[in-house]
C-alpha positions as CSV (number, residue, x, y, z in Angstrom):
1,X,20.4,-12.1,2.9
2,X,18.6,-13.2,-0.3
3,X,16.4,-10.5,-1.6
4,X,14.1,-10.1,-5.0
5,X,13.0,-7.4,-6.7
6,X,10.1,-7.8,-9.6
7,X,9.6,-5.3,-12.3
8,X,7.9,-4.4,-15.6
9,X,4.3,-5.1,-14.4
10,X,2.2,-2.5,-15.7
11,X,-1.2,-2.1,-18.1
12,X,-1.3,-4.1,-21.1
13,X,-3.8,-4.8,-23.8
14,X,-5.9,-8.3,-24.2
15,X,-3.6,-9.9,-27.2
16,X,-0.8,-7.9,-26.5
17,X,3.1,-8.8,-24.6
18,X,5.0,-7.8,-21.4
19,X,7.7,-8.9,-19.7
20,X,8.5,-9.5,-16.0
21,X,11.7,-9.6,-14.5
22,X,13.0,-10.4,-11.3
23,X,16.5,-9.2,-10.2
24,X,18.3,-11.1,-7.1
25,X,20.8,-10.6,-4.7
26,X,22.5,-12.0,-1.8
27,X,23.4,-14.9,-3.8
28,X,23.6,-16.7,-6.9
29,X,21.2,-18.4,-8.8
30,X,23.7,-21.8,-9.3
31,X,21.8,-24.1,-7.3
32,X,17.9,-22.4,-6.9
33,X,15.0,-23.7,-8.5
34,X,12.9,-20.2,-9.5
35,X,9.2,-20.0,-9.8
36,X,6.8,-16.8,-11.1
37,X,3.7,-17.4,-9.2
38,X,0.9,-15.0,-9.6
39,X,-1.9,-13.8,-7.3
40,X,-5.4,-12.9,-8.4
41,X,-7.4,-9.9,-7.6
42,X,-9.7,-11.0,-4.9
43,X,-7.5,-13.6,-3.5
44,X,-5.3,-11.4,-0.8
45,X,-6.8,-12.7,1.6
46,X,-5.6,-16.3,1.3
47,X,-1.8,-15.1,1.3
48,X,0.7,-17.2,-0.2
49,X,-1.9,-20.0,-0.2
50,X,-3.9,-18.0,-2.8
51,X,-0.9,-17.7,-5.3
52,X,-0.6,-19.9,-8.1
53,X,2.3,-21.2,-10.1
54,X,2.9,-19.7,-13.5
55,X,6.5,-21.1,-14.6
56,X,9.5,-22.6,-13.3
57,X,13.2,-22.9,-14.0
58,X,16.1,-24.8,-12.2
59,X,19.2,-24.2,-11.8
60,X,20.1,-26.8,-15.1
61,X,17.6,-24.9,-17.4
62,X,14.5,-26.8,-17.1
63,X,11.8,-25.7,-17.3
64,X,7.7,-26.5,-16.4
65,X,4.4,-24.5,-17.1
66,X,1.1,-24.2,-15.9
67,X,-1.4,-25.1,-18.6
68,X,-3.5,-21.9,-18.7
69,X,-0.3,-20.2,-19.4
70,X,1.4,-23.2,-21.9
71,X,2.5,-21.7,-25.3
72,X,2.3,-18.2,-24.6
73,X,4.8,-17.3,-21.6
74,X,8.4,-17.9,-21.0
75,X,10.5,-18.4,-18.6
76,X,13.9,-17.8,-18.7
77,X,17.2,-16.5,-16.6
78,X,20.4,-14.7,-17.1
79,X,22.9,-16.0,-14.4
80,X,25.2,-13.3,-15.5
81,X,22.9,-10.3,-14.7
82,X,21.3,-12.5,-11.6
83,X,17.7,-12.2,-13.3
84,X,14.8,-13.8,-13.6
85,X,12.6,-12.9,-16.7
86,X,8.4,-13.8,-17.9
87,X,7.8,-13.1,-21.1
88,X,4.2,-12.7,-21.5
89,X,2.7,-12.9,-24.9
90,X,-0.8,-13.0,-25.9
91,X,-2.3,-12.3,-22.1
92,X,-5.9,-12.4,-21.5
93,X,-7.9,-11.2,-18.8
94,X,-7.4,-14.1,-16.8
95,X,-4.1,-13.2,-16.3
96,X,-4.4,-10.4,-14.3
97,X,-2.8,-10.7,-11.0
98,X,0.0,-9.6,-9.0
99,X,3.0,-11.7,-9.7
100,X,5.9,-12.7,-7.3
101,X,9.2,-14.1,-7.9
102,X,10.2,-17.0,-5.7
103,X,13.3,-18.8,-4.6
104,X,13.9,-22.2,-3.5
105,X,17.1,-23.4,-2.4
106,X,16.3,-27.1,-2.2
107,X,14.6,-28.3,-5.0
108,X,16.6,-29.7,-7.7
109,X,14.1,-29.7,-10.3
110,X,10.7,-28.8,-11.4
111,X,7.4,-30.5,-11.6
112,X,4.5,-30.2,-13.6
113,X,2.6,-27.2,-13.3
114,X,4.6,-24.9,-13.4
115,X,6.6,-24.9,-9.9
116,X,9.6,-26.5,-8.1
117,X,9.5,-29.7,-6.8
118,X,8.7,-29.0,-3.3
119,X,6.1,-26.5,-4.6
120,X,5.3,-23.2,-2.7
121,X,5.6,-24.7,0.3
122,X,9.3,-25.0,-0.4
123,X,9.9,-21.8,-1.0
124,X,12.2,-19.5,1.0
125,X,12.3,-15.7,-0.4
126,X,9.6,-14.2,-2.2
127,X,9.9,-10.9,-3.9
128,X,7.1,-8.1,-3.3
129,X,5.5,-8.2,-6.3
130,X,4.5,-6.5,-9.6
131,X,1.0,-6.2,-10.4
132,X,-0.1,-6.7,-14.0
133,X,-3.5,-5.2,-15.2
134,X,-4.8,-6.8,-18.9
135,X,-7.2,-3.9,-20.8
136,X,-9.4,-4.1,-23.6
């Protein structure tokens, strides 16, 4: 059974850096596509509709970002440790959310905007989440 497991979220200052990672089991990442999608305060209602893709990575290293995050966040896996990383530099209050790792086994690359080709509706395991809070 595939499982994920997000850490590092936490309170962080407008300007400042954090980074997510995302450890998973119950298989390897050879042949996933992985997105960080990200849920905003107010939007729990709409379940996974409501979340939002931030980056994605497949299995060959590429790579795709949404534009409100272009430039400042990276995404980024160590196939070795089985883990998934965001690093988060100069966040803004607009990033505030929760944010979820996700795994799709199908798609074999990425599209624009920073998700998978089949997009979140191709996603089959989705980690819990890890909520990050930007302060001033």
């Amino acid at each position: 059974q595939v499982a994920l497991a997000e850490s590092g979220g936490g309170s962080v200052q407008a300007g400042g850096s954090l980074t997510l990672s995302c450890a998973l089991s119950g298989t390897t990442y050879r042949r996933l596509c992985m997105t960080w999608f990200r849920q905003a305060p107010g939007k729990e209602r709409e379940g996974i509709l409501g979340r939002e893709g931030v980056a994605a990575i497949d299995a060959d290293g590429r790579t795709s970002y949404a534009d409100s995050v272009l430039g400042r966040f990276t995404i980024s896996q160590d196939k070795a440790k089985n883990t998934l990383y965001l690093k988060m530099n100069n966040v803004n209050f607009d990033d505030s959310a929760v944010y979820y790792c996700a795994a799709d086994p199908v798609s074999r690359s990425v599209n624009r905007g920073g998700i998978c080709l089949r997009g979140r509706n191709g996603v089959d395991y989705w980690g819990k989440g890890t909520l990050v809070t930007i302060s001033s």
